[in-house]
MARFIMI-991607 format. One record per residue (C-alpha): residue in three letters; x, y, z. Coordinates in nm, 4 decimals. Example, Ala and Ser with C-alpha at 12.3 -4.5 7.8 and 13.67 -1.06 7.14 Angstrom:
BEGIN
  residu         x         y         z
     ALA    1.2300   -0.4500    0.7800
     SER    1.3670   -0.1060    0.7140
# end
This chain:
BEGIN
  residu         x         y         z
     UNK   -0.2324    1.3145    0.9368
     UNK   -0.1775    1.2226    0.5439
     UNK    0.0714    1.1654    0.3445
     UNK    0.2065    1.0830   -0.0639
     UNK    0.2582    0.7656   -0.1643
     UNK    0.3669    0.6425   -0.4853
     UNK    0.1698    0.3678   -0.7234
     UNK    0.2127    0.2658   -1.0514
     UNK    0.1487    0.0387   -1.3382
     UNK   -0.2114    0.0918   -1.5244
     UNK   -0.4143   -0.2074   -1.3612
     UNK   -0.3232   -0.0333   -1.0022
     UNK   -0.4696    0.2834   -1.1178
     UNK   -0.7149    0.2056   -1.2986
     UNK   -0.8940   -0.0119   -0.9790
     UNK   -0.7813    0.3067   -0.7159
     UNK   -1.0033    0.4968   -0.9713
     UNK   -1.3345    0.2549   -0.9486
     UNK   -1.3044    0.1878   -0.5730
     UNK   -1.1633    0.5510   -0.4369
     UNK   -1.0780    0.8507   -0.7138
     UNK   -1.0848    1.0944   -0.4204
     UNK   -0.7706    0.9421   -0.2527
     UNK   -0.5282    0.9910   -0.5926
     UNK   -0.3730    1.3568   -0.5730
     UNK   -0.2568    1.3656   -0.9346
     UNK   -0.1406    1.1615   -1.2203
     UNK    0.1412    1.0984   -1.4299
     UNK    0.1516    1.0149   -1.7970
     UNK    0.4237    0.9209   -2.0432
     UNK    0.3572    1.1827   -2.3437
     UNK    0.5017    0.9819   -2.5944
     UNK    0.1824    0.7263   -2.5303
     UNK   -0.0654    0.7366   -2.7337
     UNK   -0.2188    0.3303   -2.7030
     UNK   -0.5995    0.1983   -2.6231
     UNK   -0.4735    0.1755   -2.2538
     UNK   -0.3491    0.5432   -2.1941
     UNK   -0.7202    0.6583   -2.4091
     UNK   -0.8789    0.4354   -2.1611
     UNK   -0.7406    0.5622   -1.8270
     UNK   -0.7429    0.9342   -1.9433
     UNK   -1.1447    0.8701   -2.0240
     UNK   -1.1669    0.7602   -1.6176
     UNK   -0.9333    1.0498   -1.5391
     UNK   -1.1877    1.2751   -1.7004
     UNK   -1.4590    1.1823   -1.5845
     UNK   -1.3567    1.1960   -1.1960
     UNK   -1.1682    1.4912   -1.3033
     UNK   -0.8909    1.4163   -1.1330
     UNK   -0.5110    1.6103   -1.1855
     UNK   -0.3130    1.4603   -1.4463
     UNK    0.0246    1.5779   -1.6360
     UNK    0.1904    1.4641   -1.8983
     UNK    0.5763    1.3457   -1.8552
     UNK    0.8842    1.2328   -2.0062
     UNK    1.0525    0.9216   -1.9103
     UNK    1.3027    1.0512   -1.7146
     UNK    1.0776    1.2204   -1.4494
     UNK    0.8862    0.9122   -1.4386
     UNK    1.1508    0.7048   -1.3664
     UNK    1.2700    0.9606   -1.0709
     UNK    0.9595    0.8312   -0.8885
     UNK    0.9782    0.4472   -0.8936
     UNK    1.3376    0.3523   -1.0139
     UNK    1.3847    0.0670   -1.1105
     UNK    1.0351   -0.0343   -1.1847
     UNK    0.8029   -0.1346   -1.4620
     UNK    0.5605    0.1645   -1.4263
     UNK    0.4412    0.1310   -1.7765
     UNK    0.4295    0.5172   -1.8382
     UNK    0.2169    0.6088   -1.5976
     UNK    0.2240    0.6928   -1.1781
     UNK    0.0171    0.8386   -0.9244
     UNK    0.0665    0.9892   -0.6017
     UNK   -0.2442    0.9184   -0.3759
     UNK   -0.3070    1.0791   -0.0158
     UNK   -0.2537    0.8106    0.2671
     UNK   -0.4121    0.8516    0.5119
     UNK   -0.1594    0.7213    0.8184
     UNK   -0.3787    0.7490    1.1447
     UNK   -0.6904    0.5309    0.9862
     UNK   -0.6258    0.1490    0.9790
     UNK   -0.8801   -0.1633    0.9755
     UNK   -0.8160   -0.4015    1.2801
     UNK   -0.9013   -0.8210    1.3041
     UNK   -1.1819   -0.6911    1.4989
     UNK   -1.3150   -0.4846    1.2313
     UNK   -1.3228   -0.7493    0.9864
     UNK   -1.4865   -0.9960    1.2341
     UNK   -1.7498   -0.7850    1.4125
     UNK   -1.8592   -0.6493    1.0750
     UNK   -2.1948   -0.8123    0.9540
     UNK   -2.1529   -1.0733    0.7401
     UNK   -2.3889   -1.2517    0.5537
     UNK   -2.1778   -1.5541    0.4766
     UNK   -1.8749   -1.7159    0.6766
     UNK   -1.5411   -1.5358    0.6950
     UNK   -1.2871   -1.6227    0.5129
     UNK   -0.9681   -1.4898    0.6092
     UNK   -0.5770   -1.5679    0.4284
     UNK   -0.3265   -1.5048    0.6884
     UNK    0.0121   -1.4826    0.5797
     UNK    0.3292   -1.5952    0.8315
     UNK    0.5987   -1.3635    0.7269
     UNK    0.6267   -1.3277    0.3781
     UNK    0.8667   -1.1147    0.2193
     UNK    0.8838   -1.0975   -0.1354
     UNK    0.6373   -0.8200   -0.2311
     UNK    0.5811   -1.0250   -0.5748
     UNK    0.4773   -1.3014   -0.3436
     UNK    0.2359   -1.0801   -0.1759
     UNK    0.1425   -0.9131   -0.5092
     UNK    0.0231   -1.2134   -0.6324
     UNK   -0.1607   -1.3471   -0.3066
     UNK   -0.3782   -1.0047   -0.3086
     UNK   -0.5003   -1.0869   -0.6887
     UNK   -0.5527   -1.4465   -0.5673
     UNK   -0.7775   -1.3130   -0.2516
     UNK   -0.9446   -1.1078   -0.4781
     UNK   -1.0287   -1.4029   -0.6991
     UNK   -1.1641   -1.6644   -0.4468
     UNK   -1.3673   -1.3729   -0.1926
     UNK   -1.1123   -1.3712    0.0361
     UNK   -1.2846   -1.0976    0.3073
     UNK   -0.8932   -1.0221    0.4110
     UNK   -0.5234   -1.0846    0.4245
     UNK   -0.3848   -1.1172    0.7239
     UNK    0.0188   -1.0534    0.8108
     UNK    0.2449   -1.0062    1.0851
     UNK    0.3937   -0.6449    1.1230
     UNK    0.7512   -0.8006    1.1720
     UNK    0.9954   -0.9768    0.9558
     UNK    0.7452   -0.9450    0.6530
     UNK    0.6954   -0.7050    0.3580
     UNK    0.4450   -0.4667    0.3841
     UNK    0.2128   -0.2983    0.0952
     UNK    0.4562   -0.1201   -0.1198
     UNK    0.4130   -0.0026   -0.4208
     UNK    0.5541   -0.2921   -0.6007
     UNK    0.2998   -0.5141   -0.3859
     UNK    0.0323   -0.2961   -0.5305
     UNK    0.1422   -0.3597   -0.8932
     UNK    0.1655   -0.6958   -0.8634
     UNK   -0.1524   -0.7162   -0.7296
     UNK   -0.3480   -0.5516   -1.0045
     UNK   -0.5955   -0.3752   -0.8249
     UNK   -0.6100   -0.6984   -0.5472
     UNK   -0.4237   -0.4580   -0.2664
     UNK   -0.7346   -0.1802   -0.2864
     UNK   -1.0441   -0.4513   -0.2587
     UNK   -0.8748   -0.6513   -0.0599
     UNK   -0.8903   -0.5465    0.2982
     UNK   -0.5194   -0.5512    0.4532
     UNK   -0.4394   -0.6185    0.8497
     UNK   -0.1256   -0.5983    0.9679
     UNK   -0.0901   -0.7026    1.3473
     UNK    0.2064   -0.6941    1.6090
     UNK    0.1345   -1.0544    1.7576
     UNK    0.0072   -1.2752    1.4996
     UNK   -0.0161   -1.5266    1.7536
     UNK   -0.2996   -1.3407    1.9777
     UNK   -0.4414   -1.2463    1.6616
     UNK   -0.4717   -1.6177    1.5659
     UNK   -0.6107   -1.7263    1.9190
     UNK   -0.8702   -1.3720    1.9213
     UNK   -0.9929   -1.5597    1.5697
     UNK   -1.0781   -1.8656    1.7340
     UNK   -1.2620   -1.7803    2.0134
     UNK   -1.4677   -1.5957    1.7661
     UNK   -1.5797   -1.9524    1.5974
     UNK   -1.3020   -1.9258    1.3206
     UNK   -1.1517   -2.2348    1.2026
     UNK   -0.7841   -2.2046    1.1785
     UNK   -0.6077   -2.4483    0.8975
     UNK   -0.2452   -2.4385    0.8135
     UNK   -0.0669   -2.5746    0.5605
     UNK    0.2532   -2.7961    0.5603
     UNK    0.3938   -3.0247    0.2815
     UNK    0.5356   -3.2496    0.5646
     UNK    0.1246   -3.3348    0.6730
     UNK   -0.0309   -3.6756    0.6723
     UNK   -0.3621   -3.5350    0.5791
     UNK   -0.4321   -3.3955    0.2344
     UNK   -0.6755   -3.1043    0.1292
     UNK   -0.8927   -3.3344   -0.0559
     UNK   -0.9305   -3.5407    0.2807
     UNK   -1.0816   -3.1527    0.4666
     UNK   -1.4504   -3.1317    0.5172
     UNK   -1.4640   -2.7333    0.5007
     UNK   -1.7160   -2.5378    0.6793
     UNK   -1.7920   -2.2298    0.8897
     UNK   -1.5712   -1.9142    0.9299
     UNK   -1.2632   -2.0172    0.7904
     UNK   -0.9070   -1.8596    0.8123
     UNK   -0.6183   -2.0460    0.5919
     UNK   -0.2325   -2.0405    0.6788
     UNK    0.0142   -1.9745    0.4784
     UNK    0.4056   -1.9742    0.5712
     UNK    0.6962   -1.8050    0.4460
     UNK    0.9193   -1.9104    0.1822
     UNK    1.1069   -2.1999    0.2007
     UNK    1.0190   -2.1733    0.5451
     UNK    0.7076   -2.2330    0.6452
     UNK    0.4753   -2.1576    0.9205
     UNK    0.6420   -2.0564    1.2520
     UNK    0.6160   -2.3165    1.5302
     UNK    0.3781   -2.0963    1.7694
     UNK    0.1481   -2.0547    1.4481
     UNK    0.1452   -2.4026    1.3438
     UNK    0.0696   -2.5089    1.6995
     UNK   -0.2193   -2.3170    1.6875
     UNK   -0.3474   -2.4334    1.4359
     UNK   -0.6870   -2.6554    1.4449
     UNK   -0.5642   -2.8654    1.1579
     UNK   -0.2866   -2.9117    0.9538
     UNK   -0.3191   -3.0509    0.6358
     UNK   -0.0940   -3.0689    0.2578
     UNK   -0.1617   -3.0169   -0.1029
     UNK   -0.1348   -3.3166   -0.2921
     UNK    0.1294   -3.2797   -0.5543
     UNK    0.1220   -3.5571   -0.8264
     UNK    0.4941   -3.4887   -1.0489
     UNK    0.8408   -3.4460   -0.9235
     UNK    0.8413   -3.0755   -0.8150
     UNK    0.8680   -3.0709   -0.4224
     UNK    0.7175   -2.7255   -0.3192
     UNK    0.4680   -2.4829   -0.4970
     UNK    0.4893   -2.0464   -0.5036
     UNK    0.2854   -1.9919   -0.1934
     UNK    0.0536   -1.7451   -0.4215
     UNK   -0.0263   -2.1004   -0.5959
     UNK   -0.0767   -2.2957   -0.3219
     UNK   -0.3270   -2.0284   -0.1288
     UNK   -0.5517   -2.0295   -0.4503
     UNK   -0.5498   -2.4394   -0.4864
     UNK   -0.6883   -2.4194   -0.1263
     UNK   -0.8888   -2.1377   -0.1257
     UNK   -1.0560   -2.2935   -0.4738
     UNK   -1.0592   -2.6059   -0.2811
     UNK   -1.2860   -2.4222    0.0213
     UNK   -1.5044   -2.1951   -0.1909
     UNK   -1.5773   -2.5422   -0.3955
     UNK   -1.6981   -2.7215   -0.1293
     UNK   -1.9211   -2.3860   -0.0217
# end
C-alpha cells in the first residue's frame, strides 16, 4: 500500500534524486525562479525525467504552510507496508563495526533534522528512536536534514528498551551520555560495534535506558554554558569515536 508525502526545500530533493528518483511522483517549482539552484535541479529533473510543474507561490504554500520550502516541493510515493528493523541493520554484512545513534525521545524535528546531517557526516550506519513520545520523520525533519533523512537508515521501535538489550547480546557496546557523569569522553577507550545514547531535551536519557547502559560517560565543557543542542553533542562524540577508529 503507498501513499503521498510531502518534501521540500532544494537540498531534500536534490539527495531523493541521487539516492531514489523513482520514489518522487512529481515536482513543484516556483515560476518566478530563475537562479543557479532551480537550473541545477531542473538539469537532474531532466535527466531522470521525472514530472515537474511550474507554480505560483500561493499553491506552493497550500502544501507546506508555514514553511521555508524555498520555491520548490515534491510529492514522493511512500511506501507504508516496507520498513527496516534493528535486525536488519545488525544481521546485514558489515565490513566494519556498527555504529548506531539512538535517540531517547526527541521531539523537536529541527533537533532531529540536524542529528540526520550529523549521522550522515560521521558514518553513522543508523538512527535509532522510540515510536512514542518522539517526533517522527516529517517533512520538516527531512529539510533540516539536507538529504541526511534519505542515506541515513531510520528505525523506529515500540520498546526501545528490548531494542537496547537485542543490541547487546549482539556484541554492541551501549554508551550513554549524561552531563551529571564522573567519566569524560576523552577518558573512553572506543572499540567494537558501537551504539551512542542520546536523551531528550532538557531531559535526558530515561532511567530504564540509562540503566542499560554499559557506560555512562560526559562531554567535557570548558566555558560557562551548562548544556549543549543534542545535534552538537552526538557529533563531538561520534567525531570523538570515528577518531579513535
Amino acid at each position: 500500500m503507498s501513499a503521498e508525502k510531502i518534501i521540500y526545500g532544494f537540498h531534500s530533493i536534490t539527495s531523493l534524486i541521487r539516492i531514489d528518483p523513482f520514489s518522487i511522483k512529481e515536482i513543484f517549482i516556483d515560476e518566478y525562479r530563475t537562479d543557479g539552484r532551480v537550473s541545477d535541479l531542473m538539469k537532474l529533473i531532466e535527466t531522470h525525467k521525472i514530472k515537474y510543474h511550474l507554480s505560483n507561490k500561493q499553491r506552493l504554500d497550500g502544501f507546506v504552510p508555514s514553511q521555508k520550502h524555498q520555491g520548490v516541493v515534491a510529492k514522493t510515493f511512500e511506501v507504508k507496508d516496507k520498513y527496516i528493523t534493528i535486525e536488519d541493520i545488525v544481521e546485514a554484512d558489515q565490513l566494519e563495526p556498527l555504529l548506531l545513534l539512538i535517540l531517547d525521545g526527541i521531539e523537536d524535528p529541527h533537533n532531529l533534522g540536524a542529528c540526520f546531517r550529523v549521522a550522515d557526516a560521521m558514518g553513522v550506519n543508523a538512527i535509532v528512536c522510540p515510536k512514542d513520545n518522539a517526533v517522527g520523520l516529517n517533512s520538516t525533519v527531512r529539510k533540516v536534514a539536507s538529504g541526511g533523512a534519505e542515506s541515513i537508515p531510520f528505525v523506529v521501535v515500540t520498546n526501545l528498551a528490548r531494542t537496547i538489550r537485542y543490541l547487546k547480546d549482539n556484541d554492541v557496546f551501549i554508551y550513554g551520555t549524561d552531563d551529571q557523569s564522573n567519566k569524560s569522553l576523552n577518558q573512553i577507550n572506543f572499540n567494537g560495534s558501537i551504539a551512542l545514547i542520546m536523551g531528550s531535551e532538557g531531559k535526558g536519557m530515561r532511567r530504564l535506558t540509562k540503566e542499560l547502559c554499559d557506560d555512562i560517560f560526559s562531554i567535557p565543557m570548558l566555558g560557562q554554558v551548562e548544556s549543549l543542542n543534542v545535534s552538537v553533542a552526538s557529533g563531538i562524540c561520534l567525531y570523538e569515536i570515528n577518531r579513535q577508529k
